[in-house]
C-alpha positions, 0 to 999 in steps of 0.5 A: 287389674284386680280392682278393675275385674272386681269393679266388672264382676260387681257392675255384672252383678247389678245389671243381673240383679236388676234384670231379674227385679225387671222380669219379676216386675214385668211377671207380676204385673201380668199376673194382676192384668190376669187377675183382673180380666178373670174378675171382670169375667166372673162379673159378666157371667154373673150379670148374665146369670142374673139376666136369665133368671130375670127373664125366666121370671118375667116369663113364668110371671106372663105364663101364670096371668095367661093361664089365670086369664083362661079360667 
C-alpha cells in the first residue's frame, strides 16, 4: 500500500498545487480589473476637470466682452 499512499499524497499535492495557481490567478486578475476601473476613473475626472475649466473660460471670456460692450 505504500506506492498507493504515495501515489495519493503526490495527486493531493497537485490539486493543491493547482488550486493555489487558480486562486492566484483568479486574485490577479481582479487586481488588473481593479486597476483598470481606477485608471478610467481618473480619466474621467480629469475630462471633468478640463470641462470646468473650458466653462470658466467661455465665461470669463463672455464676461470681458459684456463689460467691453459697457465702456
Amino acid at each position: 500500500m505504500g506506492v498507493f499512499d504515495n501515489a495519493k499524497d503526490a495527486a493531493e499535492a497537485t490539486g493543491k498545487k493547482i488550486g493555489d495557481w487558480a486562486d492566484d490567478t483568479k486574485d490577479r486578475i481582479g487586481d488588473r480589473v481593479d486597476e483598470a476601473k481606477a485608471d478610467a476613473e481618473v480619466k474621467r475626472a480629469e475630462g471633468d476637470v478640463k470641462k470646468a475649466e473650458a466653462n470658466r473660460d467661455a465665461t470669463e471670456t463672455k464676461n470681458e466682452y459684456k463689460e467691453n460692450l459697457r465702456d
